[in-house]
N, CA, C and O atoms as a printed pandas DataFrame, in Angstrom:
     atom_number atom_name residue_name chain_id  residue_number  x_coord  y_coord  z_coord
0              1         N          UNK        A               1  -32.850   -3.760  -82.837
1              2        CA          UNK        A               1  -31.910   -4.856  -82.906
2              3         C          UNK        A               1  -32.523   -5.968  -83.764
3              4         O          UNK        A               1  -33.702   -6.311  -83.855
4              5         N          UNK        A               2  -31.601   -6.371  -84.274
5              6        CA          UNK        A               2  -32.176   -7.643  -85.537
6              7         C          UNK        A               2  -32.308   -8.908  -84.631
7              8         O          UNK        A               2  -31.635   -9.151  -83.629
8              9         N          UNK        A               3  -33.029   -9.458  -85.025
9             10        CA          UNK        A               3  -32.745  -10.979  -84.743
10            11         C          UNK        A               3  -31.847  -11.791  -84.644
11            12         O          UNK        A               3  -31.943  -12.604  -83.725
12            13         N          UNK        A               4  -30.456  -11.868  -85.714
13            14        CA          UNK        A               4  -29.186  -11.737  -86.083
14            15         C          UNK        A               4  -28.292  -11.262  -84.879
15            16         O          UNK        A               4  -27.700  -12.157  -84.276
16            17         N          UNK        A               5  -28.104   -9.845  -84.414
17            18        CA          UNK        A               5  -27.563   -9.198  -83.269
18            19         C          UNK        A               5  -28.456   -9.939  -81.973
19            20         O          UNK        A               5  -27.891  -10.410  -80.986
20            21         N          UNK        A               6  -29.605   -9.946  -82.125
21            22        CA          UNK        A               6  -29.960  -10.813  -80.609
22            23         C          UNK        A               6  -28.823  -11.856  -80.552
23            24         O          UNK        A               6  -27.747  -11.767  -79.961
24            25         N          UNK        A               7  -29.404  -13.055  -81.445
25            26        CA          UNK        A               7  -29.026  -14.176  -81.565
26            27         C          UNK        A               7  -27.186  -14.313  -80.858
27            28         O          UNK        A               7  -26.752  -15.044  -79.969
28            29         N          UNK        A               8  -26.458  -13.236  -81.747
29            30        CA          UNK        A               8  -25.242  -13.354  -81.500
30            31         C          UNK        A               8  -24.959  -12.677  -79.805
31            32         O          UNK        A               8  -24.010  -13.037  -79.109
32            33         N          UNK        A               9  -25.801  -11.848  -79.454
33            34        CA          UNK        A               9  -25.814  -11.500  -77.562
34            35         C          UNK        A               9  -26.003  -12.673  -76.745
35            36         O          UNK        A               9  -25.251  -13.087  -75.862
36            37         N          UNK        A              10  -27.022  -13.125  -77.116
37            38        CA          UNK        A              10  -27.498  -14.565  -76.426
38            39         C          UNK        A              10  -26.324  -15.515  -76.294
39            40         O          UNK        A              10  -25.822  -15.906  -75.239
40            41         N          UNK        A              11  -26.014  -15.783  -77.365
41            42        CA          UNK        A              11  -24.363  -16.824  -77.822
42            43         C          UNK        A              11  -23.725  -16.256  -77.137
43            44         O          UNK        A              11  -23.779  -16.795  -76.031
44            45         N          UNK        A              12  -23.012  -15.301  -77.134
45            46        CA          UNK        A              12  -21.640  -14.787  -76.753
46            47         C          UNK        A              12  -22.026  -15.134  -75.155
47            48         O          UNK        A              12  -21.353  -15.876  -74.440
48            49         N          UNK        A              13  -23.403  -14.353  -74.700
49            50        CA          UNK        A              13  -23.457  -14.360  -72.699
50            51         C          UNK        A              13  -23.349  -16.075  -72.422
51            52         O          UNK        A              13  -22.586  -16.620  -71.624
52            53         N          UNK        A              14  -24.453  -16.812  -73.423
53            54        CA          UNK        A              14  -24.062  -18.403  -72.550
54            55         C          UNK        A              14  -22.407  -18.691  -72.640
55            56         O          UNK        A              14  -21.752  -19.123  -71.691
56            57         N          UNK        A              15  -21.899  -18.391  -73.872
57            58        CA          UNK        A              15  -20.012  -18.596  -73.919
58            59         C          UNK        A              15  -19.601  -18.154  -72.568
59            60         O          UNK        A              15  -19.034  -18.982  -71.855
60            61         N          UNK        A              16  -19.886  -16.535  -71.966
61            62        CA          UNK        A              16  -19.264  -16.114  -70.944
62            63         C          UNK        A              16  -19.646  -17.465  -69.660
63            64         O          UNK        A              16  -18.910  -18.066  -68.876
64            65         N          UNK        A              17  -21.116  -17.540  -69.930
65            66        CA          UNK        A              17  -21.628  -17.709  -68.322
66            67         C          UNK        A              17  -20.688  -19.614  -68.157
67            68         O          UNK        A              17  -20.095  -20.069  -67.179
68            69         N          UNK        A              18  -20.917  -20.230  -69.467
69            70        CA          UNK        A              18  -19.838  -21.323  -69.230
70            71         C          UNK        A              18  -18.651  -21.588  -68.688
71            72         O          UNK        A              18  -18.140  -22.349  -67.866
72            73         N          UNK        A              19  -18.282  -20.423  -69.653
73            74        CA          UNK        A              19  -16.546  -20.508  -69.017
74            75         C          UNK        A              19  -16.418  -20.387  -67.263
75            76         O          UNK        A              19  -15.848  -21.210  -66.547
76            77         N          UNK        A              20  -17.210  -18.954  -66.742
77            78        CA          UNK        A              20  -16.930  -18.871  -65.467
78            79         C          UNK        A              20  -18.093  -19.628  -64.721
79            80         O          UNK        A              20  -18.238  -19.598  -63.499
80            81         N          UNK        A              21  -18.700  -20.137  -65.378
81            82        CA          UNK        A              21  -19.542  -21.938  -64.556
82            83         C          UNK        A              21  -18.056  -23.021  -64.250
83            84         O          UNK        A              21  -17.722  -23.409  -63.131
84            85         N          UNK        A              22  -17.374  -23.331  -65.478
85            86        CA          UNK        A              22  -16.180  -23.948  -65.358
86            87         C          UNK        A              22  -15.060  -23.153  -64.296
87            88         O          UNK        A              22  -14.787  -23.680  -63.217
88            89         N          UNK        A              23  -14.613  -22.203  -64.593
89            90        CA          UNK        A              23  -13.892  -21.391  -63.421
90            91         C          UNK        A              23  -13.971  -22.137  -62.045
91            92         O          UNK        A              23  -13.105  -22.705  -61.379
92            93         N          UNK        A              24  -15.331  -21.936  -61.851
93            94        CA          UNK        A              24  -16.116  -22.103  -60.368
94            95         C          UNK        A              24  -15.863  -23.539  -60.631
95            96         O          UNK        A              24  -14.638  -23.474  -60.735
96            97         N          UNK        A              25  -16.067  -24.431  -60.760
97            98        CA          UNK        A              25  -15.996  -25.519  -60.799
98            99         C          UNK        A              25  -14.307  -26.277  -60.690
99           100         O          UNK        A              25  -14.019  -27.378  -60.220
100          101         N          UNK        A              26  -13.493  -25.356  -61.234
101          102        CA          UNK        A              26  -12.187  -25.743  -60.976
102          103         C          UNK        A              26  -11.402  -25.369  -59.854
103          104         O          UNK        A              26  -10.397  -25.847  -59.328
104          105         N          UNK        A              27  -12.450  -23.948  -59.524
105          106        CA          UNK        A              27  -11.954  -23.496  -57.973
106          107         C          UNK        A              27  -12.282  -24.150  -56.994
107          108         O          UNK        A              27  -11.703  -24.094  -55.909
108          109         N          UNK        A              28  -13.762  -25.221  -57.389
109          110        CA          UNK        A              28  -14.230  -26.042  -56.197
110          111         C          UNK        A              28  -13.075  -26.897  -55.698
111          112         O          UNK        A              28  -12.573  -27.101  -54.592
112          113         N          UNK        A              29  -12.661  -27.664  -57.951
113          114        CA          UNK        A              29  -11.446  -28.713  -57.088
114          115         C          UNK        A              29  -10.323  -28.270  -56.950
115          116         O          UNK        A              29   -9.380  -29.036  -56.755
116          117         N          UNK        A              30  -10.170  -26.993  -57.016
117          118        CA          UNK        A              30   -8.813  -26.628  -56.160
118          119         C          UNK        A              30   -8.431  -26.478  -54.924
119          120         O          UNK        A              30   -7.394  -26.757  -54.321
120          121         N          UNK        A              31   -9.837  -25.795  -54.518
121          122        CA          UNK        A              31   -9.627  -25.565  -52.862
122          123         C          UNK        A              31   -9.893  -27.153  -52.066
123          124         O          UNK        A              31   -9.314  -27.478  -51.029
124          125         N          UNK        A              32  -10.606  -27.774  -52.595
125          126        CA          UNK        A              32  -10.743  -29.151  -52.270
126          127         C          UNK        A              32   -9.757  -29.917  -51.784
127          128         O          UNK        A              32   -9.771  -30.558  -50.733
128          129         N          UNK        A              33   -8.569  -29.801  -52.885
129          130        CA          UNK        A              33   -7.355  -30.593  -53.042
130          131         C          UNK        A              33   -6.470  -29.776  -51.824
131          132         O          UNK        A              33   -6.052  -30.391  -50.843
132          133         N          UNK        A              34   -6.257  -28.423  -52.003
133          134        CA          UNK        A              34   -5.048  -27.621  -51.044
134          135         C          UNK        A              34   -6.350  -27.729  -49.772
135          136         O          UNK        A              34   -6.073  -26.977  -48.838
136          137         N          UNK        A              35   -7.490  -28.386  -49.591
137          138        CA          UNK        A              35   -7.385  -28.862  -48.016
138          139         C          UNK        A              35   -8.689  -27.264  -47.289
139          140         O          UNK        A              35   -9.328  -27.143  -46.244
140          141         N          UNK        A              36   -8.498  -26.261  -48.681
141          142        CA          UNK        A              36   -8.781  -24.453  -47.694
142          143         C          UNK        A              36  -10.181  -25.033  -47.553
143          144         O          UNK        A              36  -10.500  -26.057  -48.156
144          145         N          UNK        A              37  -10.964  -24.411  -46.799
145          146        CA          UNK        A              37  -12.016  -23.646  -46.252
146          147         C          UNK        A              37  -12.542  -23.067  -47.688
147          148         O          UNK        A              37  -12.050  -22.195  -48.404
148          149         N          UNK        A              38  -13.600  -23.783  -47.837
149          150        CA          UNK        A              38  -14.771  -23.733  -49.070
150          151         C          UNK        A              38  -15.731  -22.694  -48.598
151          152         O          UNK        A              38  -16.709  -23.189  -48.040
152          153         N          UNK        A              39  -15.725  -20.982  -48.687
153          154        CA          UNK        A              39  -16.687  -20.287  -48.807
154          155         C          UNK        A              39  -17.129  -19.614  -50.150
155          156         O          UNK        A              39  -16.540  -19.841  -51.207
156          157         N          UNK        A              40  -18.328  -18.673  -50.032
157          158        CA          UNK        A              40  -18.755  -18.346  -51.187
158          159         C          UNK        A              40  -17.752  -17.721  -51.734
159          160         O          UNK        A              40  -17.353  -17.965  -52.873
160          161         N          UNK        A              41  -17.164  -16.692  -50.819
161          162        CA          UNK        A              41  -15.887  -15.591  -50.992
162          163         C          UNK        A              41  -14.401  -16.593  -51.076
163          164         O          UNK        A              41  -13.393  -15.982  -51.431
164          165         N          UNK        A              42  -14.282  -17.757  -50.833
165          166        CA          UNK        A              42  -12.599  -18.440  -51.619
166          167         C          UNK        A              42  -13.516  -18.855  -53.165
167          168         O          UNK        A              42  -13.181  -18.703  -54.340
168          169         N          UNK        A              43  -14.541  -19.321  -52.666
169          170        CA          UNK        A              43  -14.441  -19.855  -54.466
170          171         C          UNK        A              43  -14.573  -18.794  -55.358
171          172         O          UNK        A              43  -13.870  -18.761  -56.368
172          173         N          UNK        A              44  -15.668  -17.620  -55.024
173          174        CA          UNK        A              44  -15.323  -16.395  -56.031
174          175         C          UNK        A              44  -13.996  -15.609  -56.870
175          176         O          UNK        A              44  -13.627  -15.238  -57.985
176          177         N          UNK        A              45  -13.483  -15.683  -55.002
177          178        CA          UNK        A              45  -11.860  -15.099  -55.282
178          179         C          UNK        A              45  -10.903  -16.066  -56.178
179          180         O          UNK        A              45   -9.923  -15.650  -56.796
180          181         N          UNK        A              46  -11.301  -17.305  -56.156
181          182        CA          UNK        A              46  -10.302  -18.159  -56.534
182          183         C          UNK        A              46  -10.920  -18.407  -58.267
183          184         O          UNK        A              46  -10.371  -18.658  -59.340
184          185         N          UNK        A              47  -11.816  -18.263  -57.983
185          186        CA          UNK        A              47  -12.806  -18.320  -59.353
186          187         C          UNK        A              47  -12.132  -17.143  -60.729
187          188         O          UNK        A              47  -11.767  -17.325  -61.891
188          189         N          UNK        A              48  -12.212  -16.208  -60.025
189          190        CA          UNK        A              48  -12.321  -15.043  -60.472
190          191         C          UNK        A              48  -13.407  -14.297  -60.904
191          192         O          UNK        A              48  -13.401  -13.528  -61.865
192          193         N          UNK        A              49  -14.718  -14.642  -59.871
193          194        CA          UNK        A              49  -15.905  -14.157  -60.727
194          195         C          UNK        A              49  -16.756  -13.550  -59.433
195          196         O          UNK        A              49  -16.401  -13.873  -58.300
196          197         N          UNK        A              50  -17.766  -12.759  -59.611
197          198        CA          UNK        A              50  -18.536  -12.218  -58.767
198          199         C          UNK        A              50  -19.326  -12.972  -57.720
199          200         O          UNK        A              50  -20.198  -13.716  -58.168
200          201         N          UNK        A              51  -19.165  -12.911  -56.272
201          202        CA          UNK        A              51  -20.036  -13.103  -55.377
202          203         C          UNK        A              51  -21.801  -14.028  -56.108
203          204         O          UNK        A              51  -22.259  -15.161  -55.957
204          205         N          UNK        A              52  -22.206  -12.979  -56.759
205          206        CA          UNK        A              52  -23.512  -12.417  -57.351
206          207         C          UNK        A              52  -23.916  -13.802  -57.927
207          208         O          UNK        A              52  -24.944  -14.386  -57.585
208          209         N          UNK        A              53  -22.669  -14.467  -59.186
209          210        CA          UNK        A              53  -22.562  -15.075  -59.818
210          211         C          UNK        A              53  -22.537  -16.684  -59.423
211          212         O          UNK        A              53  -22.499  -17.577  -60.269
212          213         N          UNK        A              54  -22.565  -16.882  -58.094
213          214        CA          UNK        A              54  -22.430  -17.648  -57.136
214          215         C          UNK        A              54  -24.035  -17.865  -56.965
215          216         O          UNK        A              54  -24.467  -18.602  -56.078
């Protein structure tokens, strides 16, 4: 692998890991607002992202 192809793996995973950092973060203030029960498993589910990722 080139340096080039690293470079662009590296980029693309922080792009992913942002977006569903933000996800999680909008699921916090969602469940916040509708009042639910804040567990690891509503914010994942509501997230749309893995347990793991939590």
């Amino acid at each position: 692998m080139t340096s080039n192809s690293t470079e662009h793996l590296i980029a693309a995973r922080r792009g992913d890991s942002n977006r569903r950092r933000q996800r999680v973060l909008d699921a916090l203030s969602r469940l916040r607002t509708d009042g639910a029960e804040i567990t690891i498993s509503a914010v994942a589910r509501t997230a749309r992202v893995d347990r793991s990722f939590l």
